[in-house]
C-alpha positions as CSV (number, residue, x, y, z in Angstrom):
1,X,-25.6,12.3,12.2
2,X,-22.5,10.8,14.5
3,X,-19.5,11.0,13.1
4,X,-16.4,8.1,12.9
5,X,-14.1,8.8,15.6
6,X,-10.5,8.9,14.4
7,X,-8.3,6.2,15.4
8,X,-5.9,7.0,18.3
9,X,-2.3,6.9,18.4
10,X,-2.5,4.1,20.0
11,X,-4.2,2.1,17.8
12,X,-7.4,1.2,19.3
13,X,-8.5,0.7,22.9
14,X,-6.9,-2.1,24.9
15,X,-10.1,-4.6,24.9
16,X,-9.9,-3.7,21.0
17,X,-7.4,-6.2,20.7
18,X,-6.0,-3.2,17.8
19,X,-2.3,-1.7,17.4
20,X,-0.8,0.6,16.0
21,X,2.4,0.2,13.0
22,X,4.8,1.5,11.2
23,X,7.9,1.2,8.8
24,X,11.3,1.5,10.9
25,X,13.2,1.4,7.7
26,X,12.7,0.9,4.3
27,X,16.0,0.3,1.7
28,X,15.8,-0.4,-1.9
29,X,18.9,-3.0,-2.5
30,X,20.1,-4.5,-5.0
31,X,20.9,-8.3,-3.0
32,X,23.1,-11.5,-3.3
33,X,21.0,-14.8,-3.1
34,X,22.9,-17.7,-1.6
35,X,21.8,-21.2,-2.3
36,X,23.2,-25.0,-1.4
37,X,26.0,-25.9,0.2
38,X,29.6,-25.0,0.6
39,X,32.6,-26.6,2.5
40,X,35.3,-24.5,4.6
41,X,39.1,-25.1,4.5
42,X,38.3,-27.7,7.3
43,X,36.0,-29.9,5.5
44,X,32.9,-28.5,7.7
45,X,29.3,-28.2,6.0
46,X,27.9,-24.9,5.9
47,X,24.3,-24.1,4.6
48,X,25.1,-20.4,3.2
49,X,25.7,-21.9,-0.3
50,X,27.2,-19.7,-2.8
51,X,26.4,-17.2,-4.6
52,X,22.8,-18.2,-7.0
53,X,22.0,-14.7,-8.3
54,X,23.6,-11.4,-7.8
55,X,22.5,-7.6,-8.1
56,X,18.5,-8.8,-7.9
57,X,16.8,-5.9,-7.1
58,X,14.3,-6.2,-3.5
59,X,12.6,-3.6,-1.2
60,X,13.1,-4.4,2.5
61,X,10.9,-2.9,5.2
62,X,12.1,-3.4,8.8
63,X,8.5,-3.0,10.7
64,X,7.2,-2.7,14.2
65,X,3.7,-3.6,15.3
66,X,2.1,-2.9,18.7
67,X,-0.1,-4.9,20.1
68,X,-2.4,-5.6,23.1
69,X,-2.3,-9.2,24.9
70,X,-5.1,-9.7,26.6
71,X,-4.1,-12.7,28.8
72,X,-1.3,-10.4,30.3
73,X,-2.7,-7.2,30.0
74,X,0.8,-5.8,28.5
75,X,1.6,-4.2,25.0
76,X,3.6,-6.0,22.9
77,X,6.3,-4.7,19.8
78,X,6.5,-7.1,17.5
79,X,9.0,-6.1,14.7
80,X,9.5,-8.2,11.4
81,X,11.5,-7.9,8.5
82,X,9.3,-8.1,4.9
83,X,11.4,-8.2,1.4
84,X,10.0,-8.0,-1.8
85,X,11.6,-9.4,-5.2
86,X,10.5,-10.0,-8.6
87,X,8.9,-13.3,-9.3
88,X,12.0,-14.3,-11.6
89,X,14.7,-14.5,-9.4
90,X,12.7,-18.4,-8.3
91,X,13.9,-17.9,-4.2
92,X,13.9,-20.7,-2.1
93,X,13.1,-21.0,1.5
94,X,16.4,-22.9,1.5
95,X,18.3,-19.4,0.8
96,X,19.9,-17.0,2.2
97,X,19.7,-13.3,1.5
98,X,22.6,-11.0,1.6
99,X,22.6,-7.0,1.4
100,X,26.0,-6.3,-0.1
101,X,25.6,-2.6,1.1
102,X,25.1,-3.4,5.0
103,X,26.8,-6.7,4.8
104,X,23.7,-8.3,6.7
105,X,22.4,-11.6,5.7
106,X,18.7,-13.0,6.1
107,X,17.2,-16.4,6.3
108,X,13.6,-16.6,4.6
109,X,11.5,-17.1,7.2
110,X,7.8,-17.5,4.8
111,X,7.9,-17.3,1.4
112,X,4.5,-15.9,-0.7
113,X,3.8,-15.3,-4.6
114,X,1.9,-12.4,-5.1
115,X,-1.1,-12.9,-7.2
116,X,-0.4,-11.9,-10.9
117,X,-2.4,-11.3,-14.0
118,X,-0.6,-11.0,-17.7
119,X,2.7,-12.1,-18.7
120,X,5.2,-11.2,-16.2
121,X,6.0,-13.4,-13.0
122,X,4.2,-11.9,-9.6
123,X,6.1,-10.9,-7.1
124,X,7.5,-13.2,-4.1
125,X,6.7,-11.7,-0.5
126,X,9.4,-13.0,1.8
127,X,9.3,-12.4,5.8
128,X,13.4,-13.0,6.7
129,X,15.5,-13.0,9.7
130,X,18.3,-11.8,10.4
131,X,21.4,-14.2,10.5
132,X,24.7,-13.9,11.8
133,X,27.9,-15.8,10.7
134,X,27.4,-15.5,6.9
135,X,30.1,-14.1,4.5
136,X,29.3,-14.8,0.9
137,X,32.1,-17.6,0.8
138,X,30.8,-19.3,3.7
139,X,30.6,-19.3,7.3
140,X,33.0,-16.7,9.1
């Protein structure tokens, strides 16, 4: 009887169109969410907002996938940020994300409910990006 053969470090074989991943970082924060609109001493528009919600509680997961491109015959890293937070805090893809720990802000990217059974809200999935410019009163 044949055995499975284990899967490589490499995660697959190039024609297998398979790669490998793995979690770069994981951090369990407790995050600001930033919704609307807010004005500068100048009068300028900025879409930060101000602070919606603070202290909600999220798990991000910085995470790097290879993969093989066949058309150029190169593998590729393709690294993406995933958050999760409790189906109460209602986030919009309209917000903006801030760790207060790291001082690094996000834009929500895609925005997914988690399937739920019982009486609880399901979890929202987000995919962010990082953004730059962002202090909690508005643009810097």
């Amino acid at each position: 009887m044949a055995r499975a053969r284990p899967p490589s470090p490499g995660g697959g074989s190039p024609g297998s169109g398979a790669g490998s991943s793995s979690v770069l970082r994981f951090m369990n924060r407790r995050v600001t969410v930033l919704r609307g609109t807010t004005a500068n001493a100048y009068g300028d528009e900025s879409d930060v907002g101000t602070p919606y919600l603070t202290g909600v509680p999220a798990a991000i997961a910085e995470t790097s996938q290879t993969a093989f491109d066949a058309a150029t015959q190169r593998l590729s890293v393709i690294r993406a940020i995933k958050c999760i937070m409790p189906g109460w805090a209602g986030v919009e893809e309209t917000d903006t994300i801030v760790d207060p720990a790291t001082g690094w802000a996000y834009m929500i990217e895609d925005l997914q409910q988690e399937p739920g059974l019982g009486y609880y809200p399901p979890r929202t999935i987000l995919t962010l990006r990082l953004r730059s410019g962002v202090a909690v009163a508005g643009d810097t």
